[in-house]
N, C-alpha and C positions, 0 to 999 in steps of 0.2 A: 179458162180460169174460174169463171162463178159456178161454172158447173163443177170443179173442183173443190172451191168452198164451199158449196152445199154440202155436197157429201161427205166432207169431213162433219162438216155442221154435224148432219145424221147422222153418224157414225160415232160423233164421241156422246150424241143423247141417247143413243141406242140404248135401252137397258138388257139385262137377261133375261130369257127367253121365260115364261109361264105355259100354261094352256093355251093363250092365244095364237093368232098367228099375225102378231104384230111384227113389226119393223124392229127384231131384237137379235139379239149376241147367244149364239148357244154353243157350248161346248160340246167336242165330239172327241171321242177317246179313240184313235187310229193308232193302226201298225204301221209301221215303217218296212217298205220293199223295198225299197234302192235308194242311193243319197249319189249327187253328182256334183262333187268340189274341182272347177275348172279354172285357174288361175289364167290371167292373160289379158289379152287386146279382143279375143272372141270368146270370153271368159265365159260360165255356168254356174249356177247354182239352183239344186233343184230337190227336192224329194218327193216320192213317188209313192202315195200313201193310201191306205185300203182298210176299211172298217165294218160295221154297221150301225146307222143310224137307231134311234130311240124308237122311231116307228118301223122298224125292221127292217128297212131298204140296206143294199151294198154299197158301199161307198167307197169308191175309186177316183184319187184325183191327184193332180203333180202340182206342187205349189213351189213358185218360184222365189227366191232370193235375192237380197242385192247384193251379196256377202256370203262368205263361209260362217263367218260367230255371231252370236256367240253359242248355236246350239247345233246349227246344223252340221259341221266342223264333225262333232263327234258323236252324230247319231251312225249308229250301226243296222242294218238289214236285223227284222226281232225285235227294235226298239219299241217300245210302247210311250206314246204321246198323245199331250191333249190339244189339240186343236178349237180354235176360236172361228164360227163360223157367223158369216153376212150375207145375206142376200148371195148366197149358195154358195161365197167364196170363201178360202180361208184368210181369216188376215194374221192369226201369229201361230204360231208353234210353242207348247210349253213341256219342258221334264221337270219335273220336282221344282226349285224355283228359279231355274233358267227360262228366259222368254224370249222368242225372238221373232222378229214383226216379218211379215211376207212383203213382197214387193205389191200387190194388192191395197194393203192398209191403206188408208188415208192419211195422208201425211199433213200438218198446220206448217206449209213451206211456202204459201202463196209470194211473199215476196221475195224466194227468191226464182219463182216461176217467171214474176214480174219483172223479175232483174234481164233474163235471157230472152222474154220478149220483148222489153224495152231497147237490149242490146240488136237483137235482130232488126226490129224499126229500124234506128241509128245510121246500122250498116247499108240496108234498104234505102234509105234514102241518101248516103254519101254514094252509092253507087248511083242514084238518080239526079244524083248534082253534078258527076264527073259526067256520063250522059248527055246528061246537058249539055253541059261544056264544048263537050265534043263535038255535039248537033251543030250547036253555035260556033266552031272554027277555032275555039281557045284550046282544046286538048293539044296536051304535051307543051304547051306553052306556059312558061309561068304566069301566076302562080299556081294554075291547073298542072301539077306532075303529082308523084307520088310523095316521092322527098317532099316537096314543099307543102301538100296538102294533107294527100292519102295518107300519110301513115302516120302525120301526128294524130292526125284527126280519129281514126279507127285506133289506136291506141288511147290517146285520151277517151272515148267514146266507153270502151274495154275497162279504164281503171274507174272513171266516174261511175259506170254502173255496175260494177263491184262494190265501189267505195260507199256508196248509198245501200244496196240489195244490202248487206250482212249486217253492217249496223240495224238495217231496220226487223231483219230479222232476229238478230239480237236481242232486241228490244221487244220484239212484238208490234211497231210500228202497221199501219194498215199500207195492204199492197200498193194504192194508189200512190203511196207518199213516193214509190219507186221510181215510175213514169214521170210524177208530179214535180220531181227534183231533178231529177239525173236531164230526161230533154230539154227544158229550156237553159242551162248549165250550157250541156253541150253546144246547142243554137248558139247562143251568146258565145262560146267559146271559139267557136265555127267561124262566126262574123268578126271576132277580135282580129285570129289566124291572120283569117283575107285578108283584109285591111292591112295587115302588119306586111303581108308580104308583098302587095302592092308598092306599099310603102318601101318598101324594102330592092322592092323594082324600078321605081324612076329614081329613087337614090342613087342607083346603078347605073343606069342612064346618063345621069348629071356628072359620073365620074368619068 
């Protein structure tokens, strides 16, 4: 993730290209060879695209997609396009004034990278708590099952850090606030659980 914030950092200070050979944004005016629009669960999108550079070089490269639109959709084989190029990548495709960003780009989504690593943590360690459990002779025993623990717990785990990631990226919130809210939330939420179901166990007991 910082290495991800960096390079947006750089990325959106990048100015356009001069004489130098700075750390900049230059346009390259390519042909379109092939476009590959694959809908699905092994889905594609791609185009296939060939030029020449300002300093005379050929320029062959397939730039990938997250999506069909809003350009690539209806680029045709003969299309002429300008391209936005980075540190030798492309990052968007433009026709007249349709624009549309490569899967390359940098994207300002830190929190909600933060949110699916925070969720993975979570998950990591209720599996290192059931584990446990297990080491220790309590698995399958309440309140160690799934019912009783596992699945409110990875559920609640799932909406809480949902429920934090989008507001904050809504907002523009800093990633940290992701981690910084959603895990101790969860802990706490965790320890209330147990408790409740313990309680909930010699209740059972006593009847």
């Amino acid at each position: 993730m910082p290495d991800d914030i960096r390079r947006y950092g750089d990325y959106a200070a990048a100015a356009p290209c001069s004489d130098s050979t700075d750390d900049c944004l230059r346009t390259l005016p390519l042909t379109v060879d092939r476009t590959v629009v694959k809908k699905g669960r092994s889905g594609s999108f791609e185009a296939t695209l060939s030029g020449t550079s300002a300093s005379g070089a050929s320029w062959k490269t397939v730039v990938r997609f997250g999506d069909p639109g809003p350009l690539l959709a209806r680029l045709e084989p003969g299309d002429q396009v300008t391209a936005t190029v980075w540190r030798g990548a492309v990052m968007a495709l433009a026709q007249g004034d349709v624009r549309q960003s490569s899967a390359d780009e940098p994207r300002d989504d830190a929190q909600m990278t933060a949110g699916l690593g925070t969720f993975a943590g979570l998950l990591a360690a209720l599996g290192l708590g059931f584990a446990t459990a297990w080491l220790a002779g309590f698995g399958g025993r309440e309140p160690w099952t799934w019912r009783s623990l596992g699945f409110p717990l990875l559920l609640g785990a799932a909406v809480t850090t949902l429920a934090v990631a989008v507001p904050a990226f809504a907002i523009g919130l800093p990633w940290w606030v992701v981690p910084g809210v959603t895990v101790p939330f969860v802990a706490y939420a965790a320890w209330q659980l147990h408790r409740y179901r313990q309680r909930q166990q010699r209740s059972d007991r006593v009847e």
